[in-house]
C-alpha positions, 0 to 999 in steps of 0.5 A: 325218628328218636324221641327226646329223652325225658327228665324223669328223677323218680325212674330207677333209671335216673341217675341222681347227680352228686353236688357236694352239697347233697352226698347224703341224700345220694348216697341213700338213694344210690345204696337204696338201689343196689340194694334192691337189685341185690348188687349192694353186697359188691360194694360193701364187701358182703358178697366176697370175690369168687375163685377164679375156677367158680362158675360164676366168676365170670358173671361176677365180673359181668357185675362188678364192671357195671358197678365200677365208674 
């Protein structure tokens, strides 16, 4: 039997929706995240794009994907 999914805004699984009118506060909790899950670099540029012979490219993508909506 499936639980029901609980409301929980302070879990790091909670994903804070953004209204317009609360972009900043979004945006500090969002970048606070990937920060703290040293995924922050591939947004803002930090963590530059591997050759395609690296190997860890493919693990880049891995990441990048999951940062992409």
């Amino acid at each position: 039997m499936a639980s029901t999914p609980k409301y929980e805004p302070f879990s790091t699984y909670y994903l804070h929706p953004l209204q317009g009118d609360n972009y900043e506060q979004w945006s500090k909790i969002e970048c606070n995240n990937l920060h703290a899950r040293n995924k922050l670099g591939f947004l803002d540029g930090t963590i530059s794009i591997s050759n395609v012979d690296s190997a860890d490219y493919a693990q880049r993508g891995i990441v990048n994907s999951m940062l992409v909506v």
